[in-house]
C-alpha positions in Angstrom: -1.2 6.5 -10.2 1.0 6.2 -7.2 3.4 3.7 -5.4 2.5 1.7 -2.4 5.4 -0.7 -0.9 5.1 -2.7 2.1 8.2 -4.2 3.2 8.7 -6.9 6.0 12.2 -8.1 7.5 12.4 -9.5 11.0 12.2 -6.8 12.6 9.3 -5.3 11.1 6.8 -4.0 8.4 8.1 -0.3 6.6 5.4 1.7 4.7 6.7 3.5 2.0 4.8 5.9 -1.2 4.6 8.6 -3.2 2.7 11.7 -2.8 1.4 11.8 -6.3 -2.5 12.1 -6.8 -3.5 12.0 -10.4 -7.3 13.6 -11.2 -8.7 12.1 -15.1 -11.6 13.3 -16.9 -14.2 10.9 -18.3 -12.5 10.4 -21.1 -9.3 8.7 -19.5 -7.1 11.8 -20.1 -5.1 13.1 -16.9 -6.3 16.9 -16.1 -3.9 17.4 -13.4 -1.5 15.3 -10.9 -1.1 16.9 -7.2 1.4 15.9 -5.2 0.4 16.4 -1.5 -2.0 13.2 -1.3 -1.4 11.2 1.8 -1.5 7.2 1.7 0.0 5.8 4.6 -2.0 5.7 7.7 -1.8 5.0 11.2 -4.8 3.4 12.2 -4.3 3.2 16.1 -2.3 5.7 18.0 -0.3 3.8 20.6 -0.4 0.3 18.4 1.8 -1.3 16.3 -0.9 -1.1 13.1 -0.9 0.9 10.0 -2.1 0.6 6.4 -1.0 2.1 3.0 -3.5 2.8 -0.2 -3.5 2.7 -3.7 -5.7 3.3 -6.4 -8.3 6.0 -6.4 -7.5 8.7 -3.9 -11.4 9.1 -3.2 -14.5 8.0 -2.5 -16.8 10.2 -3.4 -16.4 13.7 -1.8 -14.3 12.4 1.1 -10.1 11.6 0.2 -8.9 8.1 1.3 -6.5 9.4 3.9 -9.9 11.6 5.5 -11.9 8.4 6.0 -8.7 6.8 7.1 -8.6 8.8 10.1 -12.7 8.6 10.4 -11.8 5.2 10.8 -9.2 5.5 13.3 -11.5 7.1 15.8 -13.9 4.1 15.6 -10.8 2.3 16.4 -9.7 4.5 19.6 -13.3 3.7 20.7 -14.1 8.0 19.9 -17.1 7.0 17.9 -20.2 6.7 20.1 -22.0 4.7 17.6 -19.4 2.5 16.7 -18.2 1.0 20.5 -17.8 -2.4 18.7 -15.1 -1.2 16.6 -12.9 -0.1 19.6 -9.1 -2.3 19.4 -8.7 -4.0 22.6 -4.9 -3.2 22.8 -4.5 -6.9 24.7 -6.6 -8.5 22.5 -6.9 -8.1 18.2 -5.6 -9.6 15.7 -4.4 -7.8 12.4 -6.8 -10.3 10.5 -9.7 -8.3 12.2 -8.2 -5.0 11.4 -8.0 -5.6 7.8 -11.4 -7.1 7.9 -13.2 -3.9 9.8 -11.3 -1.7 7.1 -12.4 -3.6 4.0 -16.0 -3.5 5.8 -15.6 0.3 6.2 -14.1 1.1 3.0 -15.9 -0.9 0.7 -19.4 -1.7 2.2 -19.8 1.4 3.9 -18.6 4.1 1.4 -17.1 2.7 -2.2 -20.0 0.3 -3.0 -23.1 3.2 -2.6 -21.0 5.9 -4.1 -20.1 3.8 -6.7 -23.1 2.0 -7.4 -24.6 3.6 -10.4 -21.3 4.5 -12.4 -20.4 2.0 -15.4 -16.5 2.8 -14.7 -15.5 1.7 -10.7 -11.9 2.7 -9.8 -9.5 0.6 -8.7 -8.7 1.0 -5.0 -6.1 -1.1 -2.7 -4.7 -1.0 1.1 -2.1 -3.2 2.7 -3.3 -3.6 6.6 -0.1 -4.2 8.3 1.2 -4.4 12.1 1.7 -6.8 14.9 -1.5 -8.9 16.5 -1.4 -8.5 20.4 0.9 -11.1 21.5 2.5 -12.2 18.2 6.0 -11.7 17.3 6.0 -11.2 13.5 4.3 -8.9 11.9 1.5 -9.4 9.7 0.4 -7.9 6.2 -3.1 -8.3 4.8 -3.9 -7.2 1.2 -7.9 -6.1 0.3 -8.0 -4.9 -3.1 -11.1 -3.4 -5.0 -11.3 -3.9 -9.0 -14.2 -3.9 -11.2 -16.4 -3.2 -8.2 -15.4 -6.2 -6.1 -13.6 -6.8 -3.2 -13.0 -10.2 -1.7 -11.7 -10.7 1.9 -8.8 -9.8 3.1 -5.8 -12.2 2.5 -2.1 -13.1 4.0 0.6 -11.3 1.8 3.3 -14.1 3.2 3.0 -17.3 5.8 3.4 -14.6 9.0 7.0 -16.5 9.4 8.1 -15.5 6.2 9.5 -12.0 4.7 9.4 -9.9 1.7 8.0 -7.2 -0.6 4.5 -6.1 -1.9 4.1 -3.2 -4.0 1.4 -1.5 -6.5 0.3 1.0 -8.1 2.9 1.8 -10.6 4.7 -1.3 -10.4 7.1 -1.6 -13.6 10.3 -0.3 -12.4 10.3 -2.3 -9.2 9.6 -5.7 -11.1 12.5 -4.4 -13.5 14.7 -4.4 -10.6 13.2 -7.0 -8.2 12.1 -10.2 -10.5 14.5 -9.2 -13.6 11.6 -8.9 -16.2 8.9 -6.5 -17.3 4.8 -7.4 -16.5 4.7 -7.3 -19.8 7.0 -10.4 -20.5 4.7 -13.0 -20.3 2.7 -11.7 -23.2 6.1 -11.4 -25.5 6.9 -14.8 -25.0 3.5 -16.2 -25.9 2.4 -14.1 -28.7 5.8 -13.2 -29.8 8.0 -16.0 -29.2 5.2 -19.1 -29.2 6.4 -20.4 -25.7 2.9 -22.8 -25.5 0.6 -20.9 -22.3 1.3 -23.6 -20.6 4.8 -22.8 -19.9 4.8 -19.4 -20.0 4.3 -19.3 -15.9 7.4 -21.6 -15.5 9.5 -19.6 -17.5 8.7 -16.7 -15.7 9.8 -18.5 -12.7 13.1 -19.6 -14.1 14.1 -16.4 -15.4 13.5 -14.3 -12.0 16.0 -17.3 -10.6 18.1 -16.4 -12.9 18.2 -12.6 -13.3 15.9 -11.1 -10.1 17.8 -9.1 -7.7 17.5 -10.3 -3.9 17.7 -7.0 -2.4 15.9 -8.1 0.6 17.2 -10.3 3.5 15.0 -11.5 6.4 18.2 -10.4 9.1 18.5 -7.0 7.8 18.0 -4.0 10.5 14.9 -2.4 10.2 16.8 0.8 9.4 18.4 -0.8 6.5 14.7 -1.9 5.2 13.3 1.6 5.6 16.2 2.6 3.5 15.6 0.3 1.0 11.8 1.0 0.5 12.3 4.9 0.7 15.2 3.6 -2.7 12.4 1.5 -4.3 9.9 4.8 -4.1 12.4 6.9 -5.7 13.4 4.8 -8.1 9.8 4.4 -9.0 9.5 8.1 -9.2 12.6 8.7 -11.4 11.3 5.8 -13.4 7.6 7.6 -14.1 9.9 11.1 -15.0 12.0 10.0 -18.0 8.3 7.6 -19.6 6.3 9.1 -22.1 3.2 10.7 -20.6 2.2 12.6 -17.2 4.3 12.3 -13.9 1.6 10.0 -12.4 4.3 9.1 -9.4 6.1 11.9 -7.6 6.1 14.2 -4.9 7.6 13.9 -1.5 8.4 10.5 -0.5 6.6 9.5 2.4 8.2 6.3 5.0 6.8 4.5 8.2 8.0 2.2 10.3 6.3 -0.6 12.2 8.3 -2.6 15.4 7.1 -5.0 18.2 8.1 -2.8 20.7 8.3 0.9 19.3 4.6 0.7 17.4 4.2 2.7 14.0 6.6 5.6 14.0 6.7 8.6 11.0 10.5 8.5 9.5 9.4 10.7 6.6 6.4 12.8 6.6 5.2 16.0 5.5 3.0 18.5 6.7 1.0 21.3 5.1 1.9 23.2 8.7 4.8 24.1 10.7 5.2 22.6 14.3 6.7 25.7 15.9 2.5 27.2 14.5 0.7 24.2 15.4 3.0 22.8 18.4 -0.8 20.6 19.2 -1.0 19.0 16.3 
């Protein structure tokens, strides 16, 4: 389990997870959660693009964050075979992006590994960043359930602002939209609000009781320190509920800007700089 936010305001897009990487046995039951695992990526040094994952934390033999960077070559144009998939830095489009990445993730590596197995995890990315040219950043979702993935599609109209998160996504809805996932259930089979209502009353009650914690005009700072308060939350939430720590570890945050590109704010390393001062 894990978190994954991605957070737009006007002045950009902010990354924000866990570090929590939870490994189950066939039978469903957690063996072990590490807390090193990597899921925000920057998938072209020198460009304003970068994606954050979700979901299983493999595909086959090879971690998310290991094909991640795979991919990153074929984007710097450092993969021979692959010249096509080199980013034009005057000319792409974050729509492209998110399409070469489903096309890598999915049809390249998840659909043959996963072929023969009854069970298919569930894997998501959010592909976000600025198109050459535009002015507002852009945030593409591709999600892979039940062995499908469709295209990639717009989170938000570009013009518009706001929040997507997954993974572990109860404590944010809590706070955000002032109601559990699990509300909608309660109120049919419990309550015997006909299904036909059930979406509008949803609707009414995050007018009523959701928390607008994020404004379009806020500074980008003020965003990254919102996002990096929504992981921990998340984390402190997964601590105190029955069951493993399936969120946790160091919180990791990245920033995305028009004219600065994607830069770290929080990151760890499994080296020091002043031992790897190349790296």
């Amino acid at each position: 389990m894990t978190i994954a936010i991605s957070l737009k305001v006007n002045d950009g897009v902010v990354l924000a997870s866990d570090s929590a990487s939870t490994l189950i046995d066939q039978s469903g039951l957690v063996r072990n959660v590490y807390n090193n695992a990597n899921k925000i990526f920057n998938l072209r040094k020198g460009l304003p693009v970068g994606a954050i994952t979700w979901g299983s934390g493999s595909i086959g033999s090879a971690a998310i964050s290991t094909l991640a960077k795979d991919l990153r070559r074929r984007f710097a144009g450092e993969d021979p075979q692959h010249d096509a998939w080199r980013i034009n830095p005057t000319a792409y489009s974050i729509q492209w992006v998110a399409a070469k990445l489903r096309e890598f993730m999915f049809d390249e590596f998840y659909s043959p590994a996963f072929a023969q197995e009854p069970q298919k995890p569930l894997l998501g990315f959010v592909v976000a960043g600025y198109s050459s040219g535009n002015g507002m950043a852009e945030e593409y979702e591709i999600r892979i359930a039940n062995g499908q993935c469709g295209p990639p599609t717009l989170a938000r109209p570009i013009d518009e602002c706001g929040i997507v998160w997954d993974g572990q996504p109860e404590a944010i809805a809590r706070l955000l939209r002032g109601f559990s996932y699990g509300l909608a259930r309660v109120l049919e089979h419990d309550l015997g609000v006909p299904a036909a209502q059930v979406a509008q009353a949803l609707d009414v009650i995050q007018e009523k009781l959701g928390t607008p914690l994020i404004e379009p005009a806020m500074p980008i700072q003020d965003a990254i320190d919102l996002a990096e308060f929504l992981v921990d939350v998340t984390i402190r939430y997964a601590r105190f509920m029955p069951g493993a720590d399936t969120v946790g570890g160091p919180i990791e945050v990245a920033a995305i800007t028009k004219h600065e590109g994607f830069k770290w704010v929080r990151r760890k390393h499994y080296f020091t700089a002043d031992l790897n001062p190349e790296a």
